[in-house]
C-alpha positions in Angstrom: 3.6 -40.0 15.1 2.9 -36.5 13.4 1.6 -33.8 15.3 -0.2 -30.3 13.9 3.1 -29.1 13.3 4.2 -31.5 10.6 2.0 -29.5 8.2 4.4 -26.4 8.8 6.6 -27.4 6.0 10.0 -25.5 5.1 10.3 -24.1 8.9 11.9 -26.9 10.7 13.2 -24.5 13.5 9.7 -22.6 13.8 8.6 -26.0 14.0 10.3 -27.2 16.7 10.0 -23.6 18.6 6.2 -23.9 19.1 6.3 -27.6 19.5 8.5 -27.7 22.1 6.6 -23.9 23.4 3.2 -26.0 23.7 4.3 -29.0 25.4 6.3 -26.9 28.2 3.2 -25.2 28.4 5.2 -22.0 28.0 2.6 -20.1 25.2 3.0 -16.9 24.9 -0.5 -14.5 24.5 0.7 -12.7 21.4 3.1 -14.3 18.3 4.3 -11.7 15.7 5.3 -14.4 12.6 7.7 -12.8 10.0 8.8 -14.2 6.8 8.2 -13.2 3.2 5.5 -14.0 1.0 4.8 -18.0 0.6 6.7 -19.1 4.3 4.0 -20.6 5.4 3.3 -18.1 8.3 -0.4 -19.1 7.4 -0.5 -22.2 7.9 1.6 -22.4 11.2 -0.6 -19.8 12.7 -3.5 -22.6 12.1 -1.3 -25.5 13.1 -0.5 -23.5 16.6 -4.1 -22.6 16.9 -5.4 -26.6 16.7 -2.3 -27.7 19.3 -3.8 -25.2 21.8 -7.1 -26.0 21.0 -7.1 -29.8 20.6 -9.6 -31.0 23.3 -7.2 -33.6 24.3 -3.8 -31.4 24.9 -0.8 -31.4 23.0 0.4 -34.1 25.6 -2.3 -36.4 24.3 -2.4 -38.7 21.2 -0.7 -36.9 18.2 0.2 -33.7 20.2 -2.6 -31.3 19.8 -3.8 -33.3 16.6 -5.5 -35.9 17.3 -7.2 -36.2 14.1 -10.4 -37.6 15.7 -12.7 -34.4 17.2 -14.8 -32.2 16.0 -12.7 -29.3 17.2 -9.5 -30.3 15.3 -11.5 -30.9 11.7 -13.3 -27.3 12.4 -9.7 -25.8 12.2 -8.3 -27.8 9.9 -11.3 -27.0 7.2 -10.5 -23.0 8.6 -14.6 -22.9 9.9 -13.9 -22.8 14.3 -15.8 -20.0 15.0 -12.9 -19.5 18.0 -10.2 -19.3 15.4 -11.0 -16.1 13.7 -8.7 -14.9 10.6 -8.5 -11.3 9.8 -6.9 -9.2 6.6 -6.9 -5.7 6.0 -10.2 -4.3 5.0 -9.1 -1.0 3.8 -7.3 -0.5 0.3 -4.5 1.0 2.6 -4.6 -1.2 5.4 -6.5 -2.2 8.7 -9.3 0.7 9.5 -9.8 1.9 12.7 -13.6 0.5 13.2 -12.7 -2.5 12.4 -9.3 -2.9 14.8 -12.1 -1.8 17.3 -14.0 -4.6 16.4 -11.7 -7.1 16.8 -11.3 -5.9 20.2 -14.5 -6.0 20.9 -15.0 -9.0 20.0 -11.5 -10.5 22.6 -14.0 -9.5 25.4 -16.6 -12.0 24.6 -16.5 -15.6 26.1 -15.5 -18.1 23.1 -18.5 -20.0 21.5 -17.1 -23.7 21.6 -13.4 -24.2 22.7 -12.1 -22.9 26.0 -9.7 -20.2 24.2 -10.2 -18.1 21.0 -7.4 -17.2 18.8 -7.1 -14.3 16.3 -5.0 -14.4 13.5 -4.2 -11.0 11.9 -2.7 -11.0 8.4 -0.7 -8.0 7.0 -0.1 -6.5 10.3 2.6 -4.4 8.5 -0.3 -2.7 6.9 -1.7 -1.5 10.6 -0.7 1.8 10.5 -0.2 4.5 13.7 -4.1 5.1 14.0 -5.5 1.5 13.9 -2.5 0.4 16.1 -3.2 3.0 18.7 -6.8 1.2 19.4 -5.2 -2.5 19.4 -1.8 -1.8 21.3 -4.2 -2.1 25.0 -5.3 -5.6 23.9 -2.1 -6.8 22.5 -0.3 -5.9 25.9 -3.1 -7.1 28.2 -5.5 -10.0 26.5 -7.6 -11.8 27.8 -6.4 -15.0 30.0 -8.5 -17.2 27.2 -6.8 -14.6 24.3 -3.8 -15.5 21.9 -2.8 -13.2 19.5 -1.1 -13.9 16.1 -0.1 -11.4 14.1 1.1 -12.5 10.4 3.9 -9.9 8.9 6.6 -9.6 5.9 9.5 -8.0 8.5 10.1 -6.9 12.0 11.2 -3.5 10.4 8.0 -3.1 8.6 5.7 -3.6 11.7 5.4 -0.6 13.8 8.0 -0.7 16.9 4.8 -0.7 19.3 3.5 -3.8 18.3 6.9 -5.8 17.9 7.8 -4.6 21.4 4.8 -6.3 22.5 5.1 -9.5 21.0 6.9 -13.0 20.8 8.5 -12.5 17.4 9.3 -16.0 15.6 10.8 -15.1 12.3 10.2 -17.5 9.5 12.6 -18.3 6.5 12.4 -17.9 2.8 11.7 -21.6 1.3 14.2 -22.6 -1.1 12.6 -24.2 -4.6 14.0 -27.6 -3.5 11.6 -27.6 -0.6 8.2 -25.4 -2.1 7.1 -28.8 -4.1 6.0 -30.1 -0.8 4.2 -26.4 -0.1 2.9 -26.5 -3.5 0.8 -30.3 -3.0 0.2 -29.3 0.8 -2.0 -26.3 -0.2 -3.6 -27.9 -3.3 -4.4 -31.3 -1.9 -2.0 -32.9 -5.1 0.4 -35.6 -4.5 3.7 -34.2 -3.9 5.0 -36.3 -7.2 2.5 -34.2 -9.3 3.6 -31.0 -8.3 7.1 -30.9 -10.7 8.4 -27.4 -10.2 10.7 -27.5 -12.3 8.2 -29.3 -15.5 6.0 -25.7 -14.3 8.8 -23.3 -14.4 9.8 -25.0 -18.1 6.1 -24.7 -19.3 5.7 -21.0 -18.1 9.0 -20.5 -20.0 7.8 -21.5 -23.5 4.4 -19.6 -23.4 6.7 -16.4 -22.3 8.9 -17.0 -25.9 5.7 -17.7 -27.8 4.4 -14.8 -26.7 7.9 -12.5 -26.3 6.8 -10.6 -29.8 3.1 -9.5 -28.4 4.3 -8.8 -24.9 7.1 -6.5 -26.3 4.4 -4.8 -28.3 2.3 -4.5 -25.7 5.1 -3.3 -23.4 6.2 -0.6 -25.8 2.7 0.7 -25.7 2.3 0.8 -21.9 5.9 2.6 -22.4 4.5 5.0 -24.7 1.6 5.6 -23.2 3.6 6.3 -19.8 5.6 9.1 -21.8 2.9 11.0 -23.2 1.1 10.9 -19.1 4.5 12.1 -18.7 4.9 15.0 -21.5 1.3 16.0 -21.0 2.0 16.8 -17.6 5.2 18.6 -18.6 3.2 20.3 -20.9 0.5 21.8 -18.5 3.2 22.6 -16.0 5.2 24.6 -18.6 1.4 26.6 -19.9 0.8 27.2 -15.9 4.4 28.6 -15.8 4.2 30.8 -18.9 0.9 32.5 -17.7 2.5 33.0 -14.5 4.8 34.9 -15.6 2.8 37.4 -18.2 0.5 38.1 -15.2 3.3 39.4 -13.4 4.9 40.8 -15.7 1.4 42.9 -16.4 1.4 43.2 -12.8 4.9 45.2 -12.7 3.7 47.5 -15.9 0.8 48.6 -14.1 2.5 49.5 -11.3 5.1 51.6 -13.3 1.7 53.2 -15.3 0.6 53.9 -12.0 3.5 55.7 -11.1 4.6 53.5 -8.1 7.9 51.5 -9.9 9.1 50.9 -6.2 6.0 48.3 -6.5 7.9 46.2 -8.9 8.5 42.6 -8.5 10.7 41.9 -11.1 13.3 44.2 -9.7 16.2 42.9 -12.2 13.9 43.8 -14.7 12.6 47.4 -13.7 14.7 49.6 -15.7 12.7 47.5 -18.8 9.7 48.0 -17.1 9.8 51.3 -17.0 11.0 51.8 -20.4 7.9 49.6 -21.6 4.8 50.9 -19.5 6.0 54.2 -18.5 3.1 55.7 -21.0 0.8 53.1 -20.9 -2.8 53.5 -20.0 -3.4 51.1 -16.7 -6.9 50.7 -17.7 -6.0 48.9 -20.8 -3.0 47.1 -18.8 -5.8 45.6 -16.2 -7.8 44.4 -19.0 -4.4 42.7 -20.3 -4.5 40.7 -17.2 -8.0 39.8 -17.5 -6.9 38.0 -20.8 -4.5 36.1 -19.0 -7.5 34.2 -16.5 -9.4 33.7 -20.0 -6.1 31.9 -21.2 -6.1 29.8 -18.4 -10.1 28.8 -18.5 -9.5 28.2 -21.9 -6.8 25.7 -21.5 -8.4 24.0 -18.3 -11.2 23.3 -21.3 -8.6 21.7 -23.5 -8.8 24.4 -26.1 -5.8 24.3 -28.0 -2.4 25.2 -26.1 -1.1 26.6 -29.2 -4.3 29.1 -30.0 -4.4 30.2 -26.5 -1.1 31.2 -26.1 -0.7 33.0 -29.8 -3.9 35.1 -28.8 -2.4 36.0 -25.1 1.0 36.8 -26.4 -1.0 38.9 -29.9 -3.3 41.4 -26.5 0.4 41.6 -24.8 1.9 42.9 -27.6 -1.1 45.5 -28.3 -0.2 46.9 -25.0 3.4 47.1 -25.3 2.9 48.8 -28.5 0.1 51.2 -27.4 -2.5 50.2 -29.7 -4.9 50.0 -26.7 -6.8 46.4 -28.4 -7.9 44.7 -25.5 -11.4 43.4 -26.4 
């Protein structure tokens, strides 16, 4: 007769495992599940949840699923206030508050059952910070506590937490079995989920549509290059201005009479040559031009104009005119 872990289809070995770990009695208090995307980590962590938490024991009609209590249709409908499900809050993973929270909460006495379980989904999303306040409560939970932990890979969880757990890893589901997946999760009759009849549908709306989706993909394209070249751009006006500031910076040094002050030392003899006459009052208010330059391009003023009027004051000073305003 079935049992809760009949439902945990595709993972005949993870199957067995916590079957045989329930009815020897020999559960662990924290289960790190690993598998990719669609493995059915989900649904095992539930099935593993009503076995330990099936009023009548996993020894008793139907091992842990006995169909008949309240308890075992609260978790199967996902609403036992002792099962609690947890995902990332954070748009970069578990926050810290709420990993406090959830240990918080393992210190309270459960509100119907005789055990609580937590199921944590994305733990490779707990990063070093959030981990640090759970890793006390993973190692030590409470005697009524069991901990599962939902994750892509082993490698992607943080070593703390895998050395602290029973990892069961989970395979990836070939198509030949994900038709039973497929009708399991939306109640259909396994008959009426044709994978193949899907995959052949999604096929021909992809070729009716190949002519506006390579249009619209050449857009995104373009539109990525021109991020691309306007960032170019703005990097090459930042370097340009850069380099006329010092380059100001070295003649007024030399129209100071202190060449040793040079930067652009493969460039002094030039210097010199250049700004050994020059006024260093009208040099200063060279450099001033440049910051204008640079407010006037943070204001989207043309690149062009900006640079033509910087590069017309620069040449004034070179050639001694003395225009600066």
């Amino acid at each position: 007769m079935a049992d809760a872990f009949e439902n945990i289809l595709g993972q005949p070995k993870v199957r067995e495992f916590l079957r045989a770990s329930v009815v020897s009695e020999r559960v662990t208090q924290a289960y790190l599940f690993v598998g990719p995307a669609g493995s059915n980590k989900t649904q095992a962590a539930y099935a593993l949840a009503q076995a330990l938490m099936c009023p009548k024991g996993p020894r008793g009609p139907r091992g842990g699923s006995c169909g008949a209590c309240d308890r075992c249709g609260r978790i199967l409908r996902r609403k036992h206030p002792d099962v609690r499900y947890f995902a990332p809050a954070g748009a970069n993973g578990y926050l810290v508050e709420q990993v406090r929270e959830i240990v918080a909460d393992t210190a309270l006495s459960p509100i119907q059952a005789d055990k609580k379980i937590y199921i944590l989904d994305r733990v490779d999303q707990l990063g070093a910070s959030a981990a640090n306040a759970f890793l006390k409560t993973l190692e030590e939970p409470a005697d009524d506590v069991v901990m599962i932990l939902l994750g892509r890979t082993r490698e992607s969880v943080l070593p703390t937490i895998v050395s602290r757990c029973q990892v069961v890893p989970f395979r990836h589901i070939p198509a030949s079995e994900a038709a039973g997946i497929v009708a399991q999760n939306t109640g259909a009759e396994a008959s009426k989920a044709p994978l193949d009849e899907v995959r052949a549908s999604q096929e021909e709306e992809l070729a009716e549509n190949a002519d506006f989706l390579a249009k619209s993909a050449i857009r995104q394209i373009e539109a990525r290059n021109k991020r691309q070249l306007s960032a170019k751009t703005s990097e090459y006006l930042r370097q340009t201005t850069a380099m006329v500031r010092s380059w100001l910076r070295d003649g007024l040094m030399v129209a100071c009479g202190t060449p040793e002050l040079v930067i652009n030392t493969d460039v002094r003899d030039s210097l010199v040559a250049l700004f050994s006459g020059a006024d260093a009052a009208v040099i200063a208010a060279a450099c001033s031009k440049v910051d204008e330059c640079e407010r006037a391009l943070a204001y989207n003023v043309s690149p062009e104009t900006c640079l033509d009027t910087l590069l017309f004051d620069v040449r004034e000073v070179v050639h001694g005119s003395g225009r600066t305003d």
